[in-house]
N, C-alpha and C positions, 0 to 999 in steps of 0.2 A: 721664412724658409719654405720652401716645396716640397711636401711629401712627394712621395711616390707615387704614381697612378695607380688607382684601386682599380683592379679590373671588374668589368660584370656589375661596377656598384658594392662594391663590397663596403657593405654598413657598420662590421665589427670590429676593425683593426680602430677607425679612434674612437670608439666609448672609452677605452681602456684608462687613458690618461684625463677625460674630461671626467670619470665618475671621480677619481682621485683630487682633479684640484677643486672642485665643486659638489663634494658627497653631501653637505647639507645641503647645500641647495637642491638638490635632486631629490632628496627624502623630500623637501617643501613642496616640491613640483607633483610627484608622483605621489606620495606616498603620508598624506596630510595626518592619520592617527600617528603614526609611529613617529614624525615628525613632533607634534604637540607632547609627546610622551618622552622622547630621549633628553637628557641633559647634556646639551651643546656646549657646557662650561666642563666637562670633561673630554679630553685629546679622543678621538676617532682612530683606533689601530687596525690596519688590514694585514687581514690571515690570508696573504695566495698562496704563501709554502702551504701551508696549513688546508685551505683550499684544496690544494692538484693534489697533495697525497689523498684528502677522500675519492677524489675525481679518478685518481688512477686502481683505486680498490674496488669501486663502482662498476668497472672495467667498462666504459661509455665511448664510442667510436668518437669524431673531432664534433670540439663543442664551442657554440659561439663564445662572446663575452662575458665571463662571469668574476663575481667578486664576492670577498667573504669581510663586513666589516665587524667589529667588536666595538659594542657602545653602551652605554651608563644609562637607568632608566631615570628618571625625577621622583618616579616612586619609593623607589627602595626598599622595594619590596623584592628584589633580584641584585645582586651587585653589577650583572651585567647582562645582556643578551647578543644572538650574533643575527646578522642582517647579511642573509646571502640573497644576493642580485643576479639576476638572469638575464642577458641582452640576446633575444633570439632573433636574427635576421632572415632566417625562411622557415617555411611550414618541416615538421618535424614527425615523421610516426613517431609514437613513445615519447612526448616528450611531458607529458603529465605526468608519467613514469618517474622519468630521469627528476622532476623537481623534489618528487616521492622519495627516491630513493636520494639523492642528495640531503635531504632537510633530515630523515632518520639518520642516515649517518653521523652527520653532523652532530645530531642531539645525541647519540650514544657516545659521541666519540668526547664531547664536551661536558655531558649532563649538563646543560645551559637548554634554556627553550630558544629556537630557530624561525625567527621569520624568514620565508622565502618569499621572493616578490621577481615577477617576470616584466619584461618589456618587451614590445611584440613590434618589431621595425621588417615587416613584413608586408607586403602588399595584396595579403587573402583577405579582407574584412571578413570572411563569413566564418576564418580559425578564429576560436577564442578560447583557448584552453585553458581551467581554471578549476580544476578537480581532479583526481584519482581514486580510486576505491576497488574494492570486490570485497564481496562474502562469501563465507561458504560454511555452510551446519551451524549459523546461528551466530558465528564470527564475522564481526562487519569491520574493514576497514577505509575511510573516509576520511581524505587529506582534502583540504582548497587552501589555494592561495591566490593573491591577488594581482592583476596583470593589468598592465595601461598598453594600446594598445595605438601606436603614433598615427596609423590612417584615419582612428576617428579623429586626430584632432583637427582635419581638414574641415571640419567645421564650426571650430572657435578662431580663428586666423586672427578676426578683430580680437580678440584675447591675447593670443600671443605678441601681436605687437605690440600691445599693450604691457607685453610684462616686463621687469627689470631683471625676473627670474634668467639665470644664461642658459636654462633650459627649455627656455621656452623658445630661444635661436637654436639648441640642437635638433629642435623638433620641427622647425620652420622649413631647417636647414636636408633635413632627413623625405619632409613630404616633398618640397621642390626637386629635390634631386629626383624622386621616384616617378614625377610627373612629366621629367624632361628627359626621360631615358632615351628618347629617340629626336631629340630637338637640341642642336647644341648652341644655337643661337640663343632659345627661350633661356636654355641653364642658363647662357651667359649674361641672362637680365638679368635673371635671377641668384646669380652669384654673388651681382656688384651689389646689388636690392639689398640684401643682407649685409654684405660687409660693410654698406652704406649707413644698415642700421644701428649699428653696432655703434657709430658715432654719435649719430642722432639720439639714441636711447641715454647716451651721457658715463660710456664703460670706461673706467680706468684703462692707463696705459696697456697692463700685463694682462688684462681681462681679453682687453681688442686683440691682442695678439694670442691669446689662449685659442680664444673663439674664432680667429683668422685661421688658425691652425686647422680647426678643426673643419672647418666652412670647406676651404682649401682642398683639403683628403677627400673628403666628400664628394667635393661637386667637380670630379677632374673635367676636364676644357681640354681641346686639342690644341696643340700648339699656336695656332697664328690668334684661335678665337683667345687663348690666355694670355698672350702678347697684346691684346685690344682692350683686355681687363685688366692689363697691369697699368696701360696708361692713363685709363679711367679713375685707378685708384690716384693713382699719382696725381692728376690734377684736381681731386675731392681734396686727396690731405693738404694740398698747398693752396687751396679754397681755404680750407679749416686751421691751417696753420698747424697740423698735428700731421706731422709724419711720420704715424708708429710704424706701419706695414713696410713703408717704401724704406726707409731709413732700417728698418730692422731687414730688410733682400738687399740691401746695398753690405750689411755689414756682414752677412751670411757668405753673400757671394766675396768680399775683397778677404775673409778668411778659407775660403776656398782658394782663393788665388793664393795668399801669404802660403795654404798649405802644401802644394803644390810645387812652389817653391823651394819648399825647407825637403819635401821628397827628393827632390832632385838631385839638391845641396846634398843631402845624403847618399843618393847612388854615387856622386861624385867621388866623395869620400871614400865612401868602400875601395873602389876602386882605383884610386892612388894608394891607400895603404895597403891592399892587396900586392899591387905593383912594388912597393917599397919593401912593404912584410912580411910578405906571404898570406897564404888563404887565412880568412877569418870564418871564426864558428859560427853557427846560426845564431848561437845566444849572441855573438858579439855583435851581428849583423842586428838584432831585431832591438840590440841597447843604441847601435849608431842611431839606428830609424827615431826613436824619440829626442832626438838631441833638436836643442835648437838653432836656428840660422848661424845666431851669432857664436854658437858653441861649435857648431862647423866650421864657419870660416875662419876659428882660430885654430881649430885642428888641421885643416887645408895648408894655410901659412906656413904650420910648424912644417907638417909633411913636404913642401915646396921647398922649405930652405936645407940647411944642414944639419938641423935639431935630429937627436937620437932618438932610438924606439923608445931607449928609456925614459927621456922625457916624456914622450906625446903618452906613453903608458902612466908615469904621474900626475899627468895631467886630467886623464882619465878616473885616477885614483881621487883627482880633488873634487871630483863633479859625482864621486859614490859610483863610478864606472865599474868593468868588469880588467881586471888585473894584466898583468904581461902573459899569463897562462892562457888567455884566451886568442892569443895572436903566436902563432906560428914564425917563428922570426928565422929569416934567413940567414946566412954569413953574413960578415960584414966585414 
């Protein structure tokens, strides 16, 4: 399925869901102590509720992508610690600050100790923000934390191909995009290049399309050049005999259409039994809208023939509908 066009390159709407279904593997990519240190045989819980209410007491103007996870150490010497994650897409006044002041809240608010760790998907090389502090009369305060910083990895490439890590495609994915900001033919080599790799690396089904997803959002194509890379994919997976992508926009779009459908079926509906019954309430109106095809086209039937309100109203009642109260019924 086709995200939406990110405008400007917008780099933060999909970390959102890739740090979720691959948060070990990102700790392994980025973040190699804390990585050797957590026990991955205990379940990984994310705090966002938990997250945005410190976020909203910080009182911080809009913030990139951030995550609050809660994990097990192998020590046990702690029962557990939290791992908040920072995805910064542009240069930032204040934003040593804002990690400062998030990472103390957190530890007040938890008395748990707080790794903060940032990601800098930014195109300054020369920002690299990694400390906070002042003193004053003999009071020192001195926060760092540590930051990966995805323009330097322009020069491990031979590495990231190399990796099996799926972070090592967001990062592939992240510097291509930023280099073809004004070239839509190169993105569009550089589109397929990757979703090319993505087979060739040897990714499960659910992987390719996590990662298509996310490729996808990313590297948006104007219309006819993404019409040229759909048919590119298209004849790769029938090369490879693996047609995850194509078969999974065949299935996207024919539930698109099915959907469409059943909308329609539904205005239809209203609209005879408006005619027959009188106005229906919005609650009535927004339980027709969920029904399905074929729960329409029985209710159509009824309403065409000579069947009572009361029926089609029991009927309603068998499907957990909303009662004869909800329809205004006319003489009869």
């Amino acid at each position: 399925m086709t995200a939406q066009p990110l405008q400007s390159d917008d780099f933060d709407s999909p970390w959102k869901n890739i740090l979720e279904w691959y948060f070990e593997e990102f700790v392994e990519f980025f973040m190699t102590e804390a990585y050797a240190d957590i026990d991955w045989r205990q379940p990984v819980e994310f705090l966002d509720k938990e997250l945005q209410q410190v976020v909203r007491d910080a009182e911080f103007g809009r913030r990139h992508v951030d995550k609050l996870a809660k994990v097990w150490r192998k020590s046990g010497q702690e029962q557990w610690v939290l791992v908040h994650i920072e995805v910064q897409g542009q240069y930032e006044a204040g934003f040593e600050e804002r990690m400062y002041t998030y990472n103390y809240r957190l530890y007040d608010r938890y008395q748990h100790k707080v790794a903060s760790f940032a990601v800098l998907s930014d195109d300054r090389t020369a920002w690299m923000p990694g400390q906070f502090g002042y003193e004053l009369w003999g009071c020192r305060v001195h926060f760092e934390f540590p930051t990966a910083k995805l323009a330097s990895y322009a020069e491990q490439w031979e590495m990231l191909e190399a990796s099996r890590n799926p972070f090592a495609v967001v990062v592939m994915a992240h510097l291509k995009t930023q280099e073809t900001q004004h070239d839509s033919q190169e993105r569009r080599f550089w589109k397929f290049y990757l979703i090319r790799h993505l087979y060739e690396r040897g990714y499960q089904r659910q992987d390719i399309l996590n990662l298509f997803h996310f490729i996808d959002w990313l590297m948006y194509l104007p219309p006819n050049l993404e019409q040229q890379l759909r048919q590119e994919v298209y004849e790769m997976e029938a090369q490879k005999l693996k047609p995850y992508i194509t078969s999974f926009e065949r299935m996207a779009m024919e539930e698109g259409r099915e959907e469409g459908r059943r909308l329609e079926a539904s205005r239809l509906l209203q609209r005879i039994l408006t005619h027959r019954f009188g106005e229906l309430s919005k609650e009535m109106q927004a339980q027709l809208a969920q029904l399905t095809i074929l729960q329409i086209e029985t209710i159509v039937d009824m309403a065409l023939t000579q069947s009572s309100f009361h029926e089609i109203v029991a009927y309603f009642d068998n499907l957990s509908a909303p009662s004869d109260e909800h329809l205004t019924e006319k003489s009869e």
